[in-house]
C-alpha positions as a Markdown table, in Angstrom:
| # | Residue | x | y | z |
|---|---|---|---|---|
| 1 | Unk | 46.2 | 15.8 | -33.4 |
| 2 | Unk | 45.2 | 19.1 | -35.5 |
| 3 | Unk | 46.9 | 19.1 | -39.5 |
| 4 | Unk | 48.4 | 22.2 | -40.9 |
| 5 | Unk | 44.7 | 23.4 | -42.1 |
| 6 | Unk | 41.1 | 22.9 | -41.0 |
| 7 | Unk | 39.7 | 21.7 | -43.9 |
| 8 | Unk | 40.1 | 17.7 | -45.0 |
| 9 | Unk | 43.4 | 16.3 | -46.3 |
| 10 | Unk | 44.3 | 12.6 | -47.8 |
| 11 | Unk | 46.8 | 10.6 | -46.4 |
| 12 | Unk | 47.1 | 8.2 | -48.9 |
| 13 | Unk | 46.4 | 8.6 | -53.2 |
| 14 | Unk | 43.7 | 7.3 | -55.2 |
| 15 | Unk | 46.2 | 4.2 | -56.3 |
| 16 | Unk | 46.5 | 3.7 | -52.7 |
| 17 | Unk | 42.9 | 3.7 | -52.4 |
| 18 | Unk | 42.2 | 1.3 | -55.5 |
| 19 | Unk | 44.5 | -2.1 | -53.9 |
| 20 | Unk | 41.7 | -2.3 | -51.3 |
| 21 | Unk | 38.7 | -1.0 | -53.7 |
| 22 | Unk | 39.0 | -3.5 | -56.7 |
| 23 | Unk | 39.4 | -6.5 | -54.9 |
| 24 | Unk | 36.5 | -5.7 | -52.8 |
| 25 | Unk | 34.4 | -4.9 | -55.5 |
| 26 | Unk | 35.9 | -8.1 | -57.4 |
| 27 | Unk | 34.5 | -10.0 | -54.7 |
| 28 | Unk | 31.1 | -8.1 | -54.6 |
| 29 | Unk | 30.4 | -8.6 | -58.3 |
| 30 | Unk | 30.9 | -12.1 | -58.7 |
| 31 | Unk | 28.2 | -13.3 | -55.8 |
| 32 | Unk | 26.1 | -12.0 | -58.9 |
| 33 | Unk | 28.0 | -11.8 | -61.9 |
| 34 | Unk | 30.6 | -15.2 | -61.9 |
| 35 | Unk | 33.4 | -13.9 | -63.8 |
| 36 | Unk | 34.7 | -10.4 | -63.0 |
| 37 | Unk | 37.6 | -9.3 | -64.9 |
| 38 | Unk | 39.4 | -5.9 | -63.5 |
| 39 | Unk | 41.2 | -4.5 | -66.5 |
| 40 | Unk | 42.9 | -0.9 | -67.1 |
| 41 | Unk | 41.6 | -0.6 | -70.9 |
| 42 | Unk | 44.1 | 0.8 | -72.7 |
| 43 | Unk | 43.1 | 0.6 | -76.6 |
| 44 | Unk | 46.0 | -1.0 | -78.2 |
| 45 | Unk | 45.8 | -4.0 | -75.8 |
| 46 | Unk | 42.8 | -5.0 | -74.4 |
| 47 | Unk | 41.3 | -3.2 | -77.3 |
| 48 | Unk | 44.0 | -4.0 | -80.1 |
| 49 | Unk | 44.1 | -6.3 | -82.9 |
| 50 | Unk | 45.2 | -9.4 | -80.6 |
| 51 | Unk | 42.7 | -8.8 | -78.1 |
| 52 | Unk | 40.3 | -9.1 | -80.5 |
| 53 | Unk | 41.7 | -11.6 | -82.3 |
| 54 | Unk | 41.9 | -14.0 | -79.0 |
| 55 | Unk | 38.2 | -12.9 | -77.5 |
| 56 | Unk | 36.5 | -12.9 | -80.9 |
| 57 | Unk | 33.0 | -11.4 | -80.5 |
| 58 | Unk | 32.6 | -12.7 | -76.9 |
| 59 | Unk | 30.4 | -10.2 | -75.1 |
| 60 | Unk | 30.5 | -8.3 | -71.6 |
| 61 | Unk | 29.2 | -5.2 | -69.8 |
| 62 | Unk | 32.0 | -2.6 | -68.6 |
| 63 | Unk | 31.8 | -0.8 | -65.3 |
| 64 | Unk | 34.1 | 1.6 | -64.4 |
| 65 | Unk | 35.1 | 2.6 | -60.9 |
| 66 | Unk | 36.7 | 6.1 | -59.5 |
| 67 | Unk | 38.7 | 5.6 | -56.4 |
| 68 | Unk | 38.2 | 8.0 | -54.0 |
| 69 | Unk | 40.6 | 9.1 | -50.8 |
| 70 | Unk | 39.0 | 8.8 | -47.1 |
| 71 | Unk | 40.1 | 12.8 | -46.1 |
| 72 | Unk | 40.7 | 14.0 | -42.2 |
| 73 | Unk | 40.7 | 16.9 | -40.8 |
| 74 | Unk | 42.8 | 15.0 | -37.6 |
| 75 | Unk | 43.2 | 11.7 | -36.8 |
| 76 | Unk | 40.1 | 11.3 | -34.7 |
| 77 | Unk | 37.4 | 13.0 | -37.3 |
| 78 | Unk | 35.0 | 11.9 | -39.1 |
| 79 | Unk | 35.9 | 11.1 | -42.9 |
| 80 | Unk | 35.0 | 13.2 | -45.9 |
| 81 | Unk | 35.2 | 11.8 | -49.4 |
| 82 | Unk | 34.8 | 14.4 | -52.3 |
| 83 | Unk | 33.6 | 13.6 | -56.0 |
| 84 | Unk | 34.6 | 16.8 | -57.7 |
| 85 | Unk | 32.8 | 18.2 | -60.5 |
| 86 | Unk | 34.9 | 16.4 | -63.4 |
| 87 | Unk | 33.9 | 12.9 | -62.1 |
| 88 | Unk | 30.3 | 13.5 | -62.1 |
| 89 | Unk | 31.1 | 14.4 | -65.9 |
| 90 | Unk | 33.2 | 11.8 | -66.3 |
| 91 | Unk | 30.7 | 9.4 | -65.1 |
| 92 | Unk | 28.2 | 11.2 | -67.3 |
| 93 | Unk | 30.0 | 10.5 | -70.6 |
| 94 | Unk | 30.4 | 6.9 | -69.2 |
| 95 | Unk | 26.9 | 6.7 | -68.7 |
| 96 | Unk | 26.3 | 7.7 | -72.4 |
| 97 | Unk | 28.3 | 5.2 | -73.6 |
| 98 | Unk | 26.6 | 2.2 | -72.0 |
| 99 | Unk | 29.3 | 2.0 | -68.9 |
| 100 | Unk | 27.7 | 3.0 | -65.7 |
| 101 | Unk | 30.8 | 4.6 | -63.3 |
| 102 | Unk | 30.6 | 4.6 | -59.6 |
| 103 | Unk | 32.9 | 5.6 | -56.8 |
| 104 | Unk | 34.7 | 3.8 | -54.4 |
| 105 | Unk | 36.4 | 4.9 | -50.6 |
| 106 | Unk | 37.7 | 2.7 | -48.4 |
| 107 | Unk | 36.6 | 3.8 | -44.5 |
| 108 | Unk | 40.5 | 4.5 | -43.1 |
| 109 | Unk | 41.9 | 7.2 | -41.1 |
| 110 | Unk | 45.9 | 5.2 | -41.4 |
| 111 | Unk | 47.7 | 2.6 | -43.1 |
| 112 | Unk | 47.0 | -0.1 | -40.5 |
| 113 | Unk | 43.2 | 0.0 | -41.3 |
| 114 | Unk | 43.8 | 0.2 | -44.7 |
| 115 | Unk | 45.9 | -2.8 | -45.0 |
| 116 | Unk | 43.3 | -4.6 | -42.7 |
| 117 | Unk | 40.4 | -6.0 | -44.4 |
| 118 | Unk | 38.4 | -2.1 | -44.4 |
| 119 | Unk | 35.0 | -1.4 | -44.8 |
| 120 | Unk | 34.1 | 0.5 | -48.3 |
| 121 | Unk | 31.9 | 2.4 | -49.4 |
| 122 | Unk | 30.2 | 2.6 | -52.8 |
| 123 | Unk | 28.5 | 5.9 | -54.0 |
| 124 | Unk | 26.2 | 6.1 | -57.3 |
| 125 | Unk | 27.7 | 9.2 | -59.7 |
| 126 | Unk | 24.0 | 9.7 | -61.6 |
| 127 | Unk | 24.2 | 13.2 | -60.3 |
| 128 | Unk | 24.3 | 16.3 | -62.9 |
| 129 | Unk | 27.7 | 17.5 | -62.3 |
| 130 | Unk | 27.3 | 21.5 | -60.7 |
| 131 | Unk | 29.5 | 21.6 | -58.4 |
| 132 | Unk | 31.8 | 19.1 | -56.3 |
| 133 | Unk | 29.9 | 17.0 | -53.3 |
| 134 | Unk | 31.3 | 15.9 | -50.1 |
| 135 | Unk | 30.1 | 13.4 | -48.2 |
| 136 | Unk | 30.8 | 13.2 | -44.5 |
| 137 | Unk | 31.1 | 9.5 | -42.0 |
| 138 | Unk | 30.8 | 10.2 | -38.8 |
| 139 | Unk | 33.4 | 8.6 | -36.8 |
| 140 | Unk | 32.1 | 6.3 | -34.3 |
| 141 | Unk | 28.7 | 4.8 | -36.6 |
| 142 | Unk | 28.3 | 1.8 | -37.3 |
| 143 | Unk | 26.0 | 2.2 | -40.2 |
| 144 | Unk | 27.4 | 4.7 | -42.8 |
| 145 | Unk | 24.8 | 4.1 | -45.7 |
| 146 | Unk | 22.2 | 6.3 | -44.0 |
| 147 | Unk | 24.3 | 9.6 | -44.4 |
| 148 | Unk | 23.9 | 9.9 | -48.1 |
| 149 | Unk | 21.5 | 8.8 | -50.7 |
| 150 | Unk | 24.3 | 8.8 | -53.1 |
| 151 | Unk | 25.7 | 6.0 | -51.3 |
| 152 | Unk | 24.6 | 2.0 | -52.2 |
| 153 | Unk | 23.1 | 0.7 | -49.4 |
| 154 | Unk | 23.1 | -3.3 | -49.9 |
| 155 | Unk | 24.7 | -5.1 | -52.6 |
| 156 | Unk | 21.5 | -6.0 | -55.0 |
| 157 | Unk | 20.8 | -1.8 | -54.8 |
| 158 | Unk | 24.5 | -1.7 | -56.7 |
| 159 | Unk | 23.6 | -4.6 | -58.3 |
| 160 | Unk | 20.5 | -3.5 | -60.2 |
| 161 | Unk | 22.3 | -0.3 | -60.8 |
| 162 | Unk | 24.8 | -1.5 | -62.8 |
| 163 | Unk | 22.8 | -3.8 | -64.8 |
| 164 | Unk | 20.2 | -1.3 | -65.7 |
| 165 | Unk | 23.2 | 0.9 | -67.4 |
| 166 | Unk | 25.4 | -1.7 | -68.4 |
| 167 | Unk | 24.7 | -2.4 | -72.1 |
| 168 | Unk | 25.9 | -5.7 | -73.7 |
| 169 | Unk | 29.0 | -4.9 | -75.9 |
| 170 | Unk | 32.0 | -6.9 | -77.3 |
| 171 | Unk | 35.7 | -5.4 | -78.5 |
| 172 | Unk | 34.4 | -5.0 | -82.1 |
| 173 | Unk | 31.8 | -2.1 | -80.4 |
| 174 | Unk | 32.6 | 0.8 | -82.3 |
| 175 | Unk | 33.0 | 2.8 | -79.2 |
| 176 | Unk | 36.2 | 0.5 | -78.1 |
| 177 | Unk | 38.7 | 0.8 | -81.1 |
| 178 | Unk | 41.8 | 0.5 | -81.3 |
| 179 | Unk | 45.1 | -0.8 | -83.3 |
């Protein structure tokens, strides 16, 4: 079944996209890591005073994770997930900073998959922002990885990623401030 236009539309949002992508990742992170915490840092909370009264100089590495919407042309086509130019920067100034920033899509084309226990993909945003990129999954493969080199292709490849950008901080880091 065709869509209005011929070029790739979401059916779902990126908040959609993020109850199937940070539990996955969760899950991913602590094979190697143990504890994985997902938090949305907001500064006056996980980076206020009681934060850091409660976590004292504990330290931690921060990743950060862009979720990303599987887009169809129709129902039977392959998927096309776009990082557009101000998430490459994003993930730049992240980068900067000491907190490596990847992106996330879960492999769906309707709500059933998606509430099903979907395959995701993880994609590496080390890419001088130009201009957007798509990347396109066929339909019927079974191995996606090969279709991008921007794409992670086995856990201790995302692994050593993150833990070659991560730097070691705690919530007195000067670059984590807040009331």
């Amino acid at each position: 079944m065709p869509l209005e236009k011929d070029y790739p539309k979401s059916f779902i949002s990126e908040r959609s996209a993020e109850y199937v992508l940070v539990p996955n990742l969760k899950s991913i992170l602590h094979e190697k890591f143990g504890i994985v915490t997902p938090l949305f840092p907001w500064l006056t909370r996980e980076g206020g005073s009681l934060s850091k009264h409660i976590h004292g100089g504990e330290t931690f590495r921060m990743i950060g994770l862009y979720a990303r919407r599987p887009k169809l042309i129709s129902t039977g086509t392959n998927i096309t997930i776009k990082l557009n130019r101000q998430i490459l920067m994003g993930a730049k100034q992240g980068e900067e900073l000491g907190i490596p920033i990847i992106a996330g899509c879960p492999l769906v084309k309707d709500f059933w998959e998606l509430g099903g226990d979907p395959e995701c993909v993880w994609i590496r945003l080390d890419q001088e922002p130009e201009d957007d990129i798509e990347i396109e999954i066929p339909k019927f493969s079974n191995s996606i990885n090969h279709f991008s080199s921007l794409i992670f292709q086995r856990k201790e490849e995302l692994f050593e990623f993150l833990m070659e950008r991560a730097v070691l901080m705690n919530l007195w880091f000067p670059n984590m401030e807040g009331s």
